[in-house]
C-alpha positions as CSV (number, residue, x, y, z in Angstrom):
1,X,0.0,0.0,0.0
2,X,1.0,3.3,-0.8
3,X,0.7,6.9,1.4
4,X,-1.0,9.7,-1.0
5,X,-0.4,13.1,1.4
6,X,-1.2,16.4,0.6
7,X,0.8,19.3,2.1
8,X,-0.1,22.9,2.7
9,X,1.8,25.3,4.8
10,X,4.3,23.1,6.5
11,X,1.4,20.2,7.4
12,X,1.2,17.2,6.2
13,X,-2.3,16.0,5.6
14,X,-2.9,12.3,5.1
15,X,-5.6,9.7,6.2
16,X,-7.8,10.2,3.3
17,X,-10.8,7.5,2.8
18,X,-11.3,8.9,-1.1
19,X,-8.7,10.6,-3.4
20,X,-8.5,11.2,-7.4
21,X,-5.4,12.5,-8.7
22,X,-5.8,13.1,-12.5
23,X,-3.0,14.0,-15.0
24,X,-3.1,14.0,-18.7
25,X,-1.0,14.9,-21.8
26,X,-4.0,16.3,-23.0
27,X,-4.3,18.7,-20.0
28,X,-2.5,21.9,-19.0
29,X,-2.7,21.4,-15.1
30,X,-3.2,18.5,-13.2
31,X,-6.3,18.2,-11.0
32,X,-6.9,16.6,-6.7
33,X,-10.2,15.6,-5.2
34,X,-9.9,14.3,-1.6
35,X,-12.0,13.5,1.2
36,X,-11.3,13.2,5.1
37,X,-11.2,10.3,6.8
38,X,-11.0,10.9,10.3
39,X,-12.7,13.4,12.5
40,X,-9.2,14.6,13.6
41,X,-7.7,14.9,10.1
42,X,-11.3,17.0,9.2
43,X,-10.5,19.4,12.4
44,X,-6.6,19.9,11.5
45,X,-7.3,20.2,7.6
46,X,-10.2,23.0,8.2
47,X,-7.9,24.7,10.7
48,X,-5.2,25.0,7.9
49,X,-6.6,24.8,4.1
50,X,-7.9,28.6,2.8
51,X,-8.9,28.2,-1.0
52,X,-6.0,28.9,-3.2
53,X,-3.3,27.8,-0.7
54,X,-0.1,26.5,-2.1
55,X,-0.2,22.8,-2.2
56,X,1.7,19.5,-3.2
57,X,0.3,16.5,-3.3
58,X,2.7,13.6,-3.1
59,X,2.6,9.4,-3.4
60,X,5.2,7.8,-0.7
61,X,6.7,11.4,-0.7
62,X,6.9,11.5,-4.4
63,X,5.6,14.7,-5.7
64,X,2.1,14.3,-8.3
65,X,1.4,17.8,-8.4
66,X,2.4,20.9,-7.4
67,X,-0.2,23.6,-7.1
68,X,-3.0,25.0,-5.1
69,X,-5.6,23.9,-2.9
70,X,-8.4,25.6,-4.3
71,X,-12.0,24.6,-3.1
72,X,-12.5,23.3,0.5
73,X,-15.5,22.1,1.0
74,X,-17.4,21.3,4.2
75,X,-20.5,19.2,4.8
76,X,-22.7,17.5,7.3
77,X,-25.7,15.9,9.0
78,X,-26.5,15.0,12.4
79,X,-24.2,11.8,12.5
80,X,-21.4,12.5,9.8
81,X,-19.0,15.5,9.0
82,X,-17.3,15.0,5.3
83,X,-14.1,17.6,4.5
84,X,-13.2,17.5,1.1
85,X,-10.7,19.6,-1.1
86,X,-10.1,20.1,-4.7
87,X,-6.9,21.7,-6.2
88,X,-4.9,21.7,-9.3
89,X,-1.3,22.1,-10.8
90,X,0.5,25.9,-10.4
91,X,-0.5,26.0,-14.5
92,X,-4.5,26.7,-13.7
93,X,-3.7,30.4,-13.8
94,X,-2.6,29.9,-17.2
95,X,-5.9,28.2,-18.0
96,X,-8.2,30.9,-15.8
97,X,-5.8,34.1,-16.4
98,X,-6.4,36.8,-19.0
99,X,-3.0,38.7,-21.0
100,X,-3.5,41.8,-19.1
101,X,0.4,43.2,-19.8
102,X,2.6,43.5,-22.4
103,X,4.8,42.1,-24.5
104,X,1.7,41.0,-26.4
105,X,3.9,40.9,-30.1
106,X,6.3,39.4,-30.8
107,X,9.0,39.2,-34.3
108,X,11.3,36.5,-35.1
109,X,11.3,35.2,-31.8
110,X,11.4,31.3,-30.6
111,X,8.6,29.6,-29.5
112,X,11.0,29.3,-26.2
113,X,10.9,33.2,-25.6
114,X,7.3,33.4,-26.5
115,X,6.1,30.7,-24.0
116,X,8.4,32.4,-21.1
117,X,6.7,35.9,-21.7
118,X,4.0,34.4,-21.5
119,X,4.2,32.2,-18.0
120,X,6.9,33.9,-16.3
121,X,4.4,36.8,-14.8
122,X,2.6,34.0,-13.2
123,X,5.8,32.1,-11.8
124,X,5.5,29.0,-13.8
125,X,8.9,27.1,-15.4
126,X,8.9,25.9,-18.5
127,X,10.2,22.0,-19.3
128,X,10.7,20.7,-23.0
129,X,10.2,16.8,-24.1
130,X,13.2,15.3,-26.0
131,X,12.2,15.9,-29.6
132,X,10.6,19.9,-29.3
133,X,12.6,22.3,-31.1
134,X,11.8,25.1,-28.8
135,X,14.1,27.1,-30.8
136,X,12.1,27.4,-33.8
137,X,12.0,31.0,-34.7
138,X,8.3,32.3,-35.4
139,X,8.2,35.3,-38.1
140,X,5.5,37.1,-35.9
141,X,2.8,36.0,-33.2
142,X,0.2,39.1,-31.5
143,X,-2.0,38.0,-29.2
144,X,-5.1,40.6,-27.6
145,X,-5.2,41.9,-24.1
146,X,-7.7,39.7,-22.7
147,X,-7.3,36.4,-24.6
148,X,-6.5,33.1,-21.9
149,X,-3.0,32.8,-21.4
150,X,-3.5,28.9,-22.3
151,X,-5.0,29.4,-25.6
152,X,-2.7,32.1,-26.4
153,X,-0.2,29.3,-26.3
154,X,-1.9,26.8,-27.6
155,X,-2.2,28.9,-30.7
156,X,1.4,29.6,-30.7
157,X,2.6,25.9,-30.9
158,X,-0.5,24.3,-32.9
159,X,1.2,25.0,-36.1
160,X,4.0,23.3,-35.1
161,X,2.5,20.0,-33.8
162,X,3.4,20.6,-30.3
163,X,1.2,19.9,-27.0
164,X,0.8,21.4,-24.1
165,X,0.7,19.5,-20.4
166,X,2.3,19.8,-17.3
167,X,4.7,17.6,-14.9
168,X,4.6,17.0,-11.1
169,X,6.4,20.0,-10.3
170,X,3.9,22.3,-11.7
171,X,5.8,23.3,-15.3
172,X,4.4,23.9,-18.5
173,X,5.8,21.1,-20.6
174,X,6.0,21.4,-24.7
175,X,5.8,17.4,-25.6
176,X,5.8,15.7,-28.7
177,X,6.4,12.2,-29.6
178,X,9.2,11.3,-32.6
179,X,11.2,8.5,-33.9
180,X,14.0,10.3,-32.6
181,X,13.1,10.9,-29.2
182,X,10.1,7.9,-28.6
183,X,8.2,8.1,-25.0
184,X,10.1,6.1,-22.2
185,X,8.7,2.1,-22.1
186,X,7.3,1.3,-19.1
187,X,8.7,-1.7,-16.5
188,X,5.1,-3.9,-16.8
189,X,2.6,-4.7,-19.1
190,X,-1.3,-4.3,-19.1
191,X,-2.4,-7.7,-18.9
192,X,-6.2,-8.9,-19.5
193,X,-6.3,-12.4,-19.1
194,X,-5.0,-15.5,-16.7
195,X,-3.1,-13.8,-14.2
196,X,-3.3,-10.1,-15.6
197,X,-3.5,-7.0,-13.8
198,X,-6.3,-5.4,-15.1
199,X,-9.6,-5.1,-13.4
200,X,-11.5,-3.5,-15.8
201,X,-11.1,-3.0,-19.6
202,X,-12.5,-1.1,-22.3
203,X,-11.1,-0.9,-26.1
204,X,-12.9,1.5,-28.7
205,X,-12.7,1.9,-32.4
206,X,-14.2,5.6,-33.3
207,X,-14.4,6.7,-36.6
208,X,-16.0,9.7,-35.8
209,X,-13.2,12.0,-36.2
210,X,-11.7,10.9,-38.9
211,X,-11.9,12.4,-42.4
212,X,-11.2,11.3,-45.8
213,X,-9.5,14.5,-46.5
214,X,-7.0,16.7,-44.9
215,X,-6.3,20.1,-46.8
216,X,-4.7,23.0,-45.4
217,X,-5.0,26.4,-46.8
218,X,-2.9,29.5,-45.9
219,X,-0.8,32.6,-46.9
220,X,3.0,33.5,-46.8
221,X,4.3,36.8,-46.7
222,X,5.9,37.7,-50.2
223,X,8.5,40.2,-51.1
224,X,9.5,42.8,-53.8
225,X,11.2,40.4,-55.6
226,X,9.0,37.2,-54.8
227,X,4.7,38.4,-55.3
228,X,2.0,36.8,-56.9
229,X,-0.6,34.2,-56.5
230,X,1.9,31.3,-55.3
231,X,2.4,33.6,-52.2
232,X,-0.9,34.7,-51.2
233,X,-3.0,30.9,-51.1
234,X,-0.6,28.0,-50.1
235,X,-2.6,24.8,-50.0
236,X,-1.4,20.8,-48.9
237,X,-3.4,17.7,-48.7
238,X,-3.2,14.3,-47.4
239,X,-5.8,11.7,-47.9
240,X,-6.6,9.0,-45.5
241,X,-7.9,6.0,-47.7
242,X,-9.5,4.6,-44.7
243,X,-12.6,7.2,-45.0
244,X,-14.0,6.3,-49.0
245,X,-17.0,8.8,-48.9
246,X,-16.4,12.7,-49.0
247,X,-15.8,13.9,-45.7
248,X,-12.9,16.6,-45.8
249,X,-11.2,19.1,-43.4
250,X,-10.3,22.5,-43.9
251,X,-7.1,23.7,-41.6
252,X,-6.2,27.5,-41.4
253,X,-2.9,28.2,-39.6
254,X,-3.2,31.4,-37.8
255,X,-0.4,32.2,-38.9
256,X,1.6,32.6,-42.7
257,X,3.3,29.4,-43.6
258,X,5.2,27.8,-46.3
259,X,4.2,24.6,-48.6
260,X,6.5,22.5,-46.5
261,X,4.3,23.5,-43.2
262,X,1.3,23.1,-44.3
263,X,1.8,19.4,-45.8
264,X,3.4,18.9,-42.2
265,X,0.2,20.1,-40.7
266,X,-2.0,18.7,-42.6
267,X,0.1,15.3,-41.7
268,X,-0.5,16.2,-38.0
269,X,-3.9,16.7,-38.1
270,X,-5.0,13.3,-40.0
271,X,-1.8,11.4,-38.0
272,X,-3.6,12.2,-34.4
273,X,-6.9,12.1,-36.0
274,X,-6.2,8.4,-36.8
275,X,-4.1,7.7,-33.2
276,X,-7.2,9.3,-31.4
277,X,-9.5,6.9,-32.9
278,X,-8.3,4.2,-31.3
279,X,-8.1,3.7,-27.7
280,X,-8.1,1.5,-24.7
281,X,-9.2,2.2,-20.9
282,X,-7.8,0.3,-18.6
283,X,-7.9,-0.1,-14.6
284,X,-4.6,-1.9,-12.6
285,X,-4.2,-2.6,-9.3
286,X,-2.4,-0.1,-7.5
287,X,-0.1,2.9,-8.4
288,X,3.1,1.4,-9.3
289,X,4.3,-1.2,-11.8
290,X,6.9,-4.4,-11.1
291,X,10.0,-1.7,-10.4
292,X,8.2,0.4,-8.1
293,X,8.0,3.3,-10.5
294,X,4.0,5.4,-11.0
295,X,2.2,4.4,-13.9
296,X,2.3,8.2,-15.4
297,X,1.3,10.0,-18.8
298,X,3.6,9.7,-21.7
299,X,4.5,5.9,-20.7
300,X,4.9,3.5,-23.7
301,X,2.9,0.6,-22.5
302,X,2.4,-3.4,-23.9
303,X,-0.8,-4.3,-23.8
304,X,-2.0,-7.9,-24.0
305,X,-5.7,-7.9,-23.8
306,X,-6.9,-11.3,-24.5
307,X,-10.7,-10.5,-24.5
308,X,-10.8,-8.0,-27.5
309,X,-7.2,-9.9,-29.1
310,X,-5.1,-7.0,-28.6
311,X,-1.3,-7.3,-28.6
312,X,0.3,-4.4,-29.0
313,X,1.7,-1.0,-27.6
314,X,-0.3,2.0,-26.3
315,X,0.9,5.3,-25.2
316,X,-0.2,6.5,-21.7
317,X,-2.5,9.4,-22.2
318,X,-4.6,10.0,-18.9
319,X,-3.6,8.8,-15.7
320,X,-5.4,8.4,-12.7
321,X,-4.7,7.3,-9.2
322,X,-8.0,6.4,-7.5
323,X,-8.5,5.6,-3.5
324,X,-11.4,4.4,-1.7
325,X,-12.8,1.8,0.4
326,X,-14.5,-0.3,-2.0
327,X,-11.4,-0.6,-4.7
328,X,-8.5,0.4,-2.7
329,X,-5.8,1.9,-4.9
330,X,-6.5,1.7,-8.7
331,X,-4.5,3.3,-12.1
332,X,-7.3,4.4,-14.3
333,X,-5.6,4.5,-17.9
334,X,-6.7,6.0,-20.8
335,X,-3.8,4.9,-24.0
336,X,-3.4,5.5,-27.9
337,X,-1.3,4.8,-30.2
338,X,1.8,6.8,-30.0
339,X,0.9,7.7,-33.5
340,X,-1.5,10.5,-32.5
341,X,1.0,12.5,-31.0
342,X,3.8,12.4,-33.8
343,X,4.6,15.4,-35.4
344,X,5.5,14.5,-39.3
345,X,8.5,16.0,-40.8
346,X,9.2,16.3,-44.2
347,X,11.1,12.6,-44.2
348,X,9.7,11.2,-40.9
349,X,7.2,9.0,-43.2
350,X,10.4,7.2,-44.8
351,X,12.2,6.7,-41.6
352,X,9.0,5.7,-39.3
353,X,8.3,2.7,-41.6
354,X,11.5,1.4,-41.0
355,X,11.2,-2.4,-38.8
356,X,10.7,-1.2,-34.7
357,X,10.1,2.6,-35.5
358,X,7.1,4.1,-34.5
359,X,4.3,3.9,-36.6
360,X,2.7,6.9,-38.2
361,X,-0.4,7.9,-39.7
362,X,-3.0,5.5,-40.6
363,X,-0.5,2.6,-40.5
364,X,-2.3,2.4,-36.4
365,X,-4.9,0.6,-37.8
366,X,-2.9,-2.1,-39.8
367,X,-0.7,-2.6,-36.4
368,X,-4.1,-2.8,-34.7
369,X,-5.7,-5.3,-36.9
370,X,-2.5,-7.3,-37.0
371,X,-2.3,-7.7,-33.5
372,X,-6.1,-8.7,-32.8
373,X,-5.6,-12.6,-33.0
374,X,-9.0,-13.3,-31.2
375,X,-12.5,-11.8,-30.1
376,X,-15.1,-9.5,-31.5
377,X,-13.3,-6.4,-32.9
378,X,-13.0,-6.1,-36.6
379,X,-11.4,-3.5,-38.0
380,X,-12.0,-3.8,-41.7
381,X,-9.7,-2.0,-44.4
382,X,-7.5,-0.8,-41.5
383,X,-4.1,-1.1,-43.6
384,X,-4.9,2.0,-46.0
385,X,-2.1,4.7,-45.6
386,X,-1.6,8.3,-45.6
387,X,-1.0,9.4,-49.1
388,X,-0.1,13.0,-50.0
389,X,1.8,15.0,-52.6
């Protein structure tokens, strides 16, 4: 068994009978939900927790998140008193703050710089996955007085197939996944079967999202020597030949680009398009896996899931450690392929196909249907690929 503790002004709060940490690639700040146990923890936490008090919530002294606690909440009958509290990673302000302050332009500058004008007023440190080019110079990027600081930056790095999360210690992170820089493999395996792990299972094939067509339309800045109608419309395409009837998307960048960016986003878009389609949830026994490490976002995982047939490897997406008296500690994981979350490059199609590279665009579907030897799911026509010019 594992001690979850939350700490807030020099006390350390534990004894909780229900707890939900959540963390997610797909999220900007992580988020906390507990609830007292003991009449004596509920007397010492209402003494101490104010909303938005500086908090850190930590597994067997490991930080999970470092934040606030935001919403104490207090309730009650005639026999029973229940404390609760909810929090969230230092990076809510950038989700609930407004750009008040200036610089609100920038020219030439990298995404780097832009980011850290960006959080720095609000105290938050940036950290950069293995395979982000933070240095990538952006010809110009405004943002209005009033716009959320999170969607400011989640317009600045969109164009660039870059995501925005956060990590224990309550940074921004930039993350990407890449053939040169794939996610970290986890010590165990999600097991459904004859002495597996997993307690409950869900595996779902959605082709809502997908399209048949990917086409991205945009405009580059010319010069006096270089005008005309090439630089005012630049257009790409890919088509995903899993999608036969006409259902297209249109992609604007906010900003000018060149051909070579706009067939890269255009790859992006239907690449996590297809990834996102796929996924599995799965719950596991406790926090940790064989070597004592957290399950955590960003994990490559194996998963052998003998009820649907599934043999294959997911990428952590959400992560959540659950407490309470009827389950006692459970990892609730939702995974992908890593394919959703890799960012295309002009030659990243050649050297992803290689044997043991990560797989990209809709070639998800053809390791999917390889790997399903047994069960119900049929994925029919699943080994189209992305074509393009």
């Amino acid at each position: 068994m594992s001690e979850i503790t939350l700490h807030v002004n020099g006390v350390t709060l534990n004894g909780w009978t229900r707890v939900r940490v959540s963390a997610s690639l797909e999220a900007v700040a992580r988020t906390f939900v507990f609830e007292h146990a003991t009449a004596e923890e509920f007397k010492l936490a209402s003494g101490w927790i104010r909303p938005n008090t500086p908090a850190v919530v930590k597994i067997d002294g490991e930080p999970v998140v470092t934040g606030y606690a935001i919403k104490p909440d207090y309730s009650y009958d005639k026999s029973s008193t229940v404390f609760s509290v909810e929090g969230a990673s230092k990076t809510i302000d950038l989700v609930e703050s407004d750009i008040t302050t200036k610089p609100n332009r920038w020219t030439n500058a990298t995404i780097r710089q832009i980011c850290l004008g960006l959080i720095t007023p609000h105290g938050i440190d940036l950290n950069t996955w293995p395979g982000v080019n933070d240095n990538q110079r952006v010809p110009r990027f405004k943002v209005a007085q009033g716009t959320k600081v999170h969607s400011a930056l989640d317009d600045l790095v969109d164009d660039y197939g870059i995501l925005l999360t956060d990590d224990e210690q309550g940074r921004l992170v930039l993350m990407r996944v890449s053939e040169e820089a794939p996610p970290p493999e986890s010590f165990s395996a999600i097991v459904e079967g004859d002495g597996g792990n997993v307690l409950t299972g869900r595996f779902t094939a959605d082709g809502s999202g997908l399209h048949s067509d990917y086409i991205c339309k945009g405009q580059r800045s010319g010069s006096d020597d270089d005008f005309g109608e090439g630089i005012a419309l630049i257009s790409a395409s890919v088509t995903n030949s899993l999608v036969e009837r006409w259902r297209p998307l249109l992609i604007r960048p906010e900003r000018r680009i060149t051909k070579a960016r706009a067939l890269d986003l255009a790859r992006w878009r239907a690449a996590n398009a297809a990834g996102q389609a796929a996924s599995g949830v799965y719950s596991v026994g406790g926090w940790r896996q064989g070597d004592g490490s957290l399950w955590k976002p960003g994990l490559l995982v194996p998963v052998f899931d003998e009820r649907v047939g599934l043999d294959t490897q997911l990428l952590v997406v959400d992560c959540d450690y659950i407490e309470s008296p009827e389950q006692g500690e459970v990892t609730q994981m939702r995974l992908v392929p890593p394919a959703a979350y890799v960012a295309l490059g002009p030659d990243e199609r050649k050297r992803t196909r290689k044997r043991g590279g990560l797989r990209t665009g809709m070639q998800v579907w053809a390791d999917i249907e390889d790997s399903i030897v047994a069960g119900d799911l049929l994925l029919s026509g699943a080994s189209g690929l992305l074509e393009g010019p």
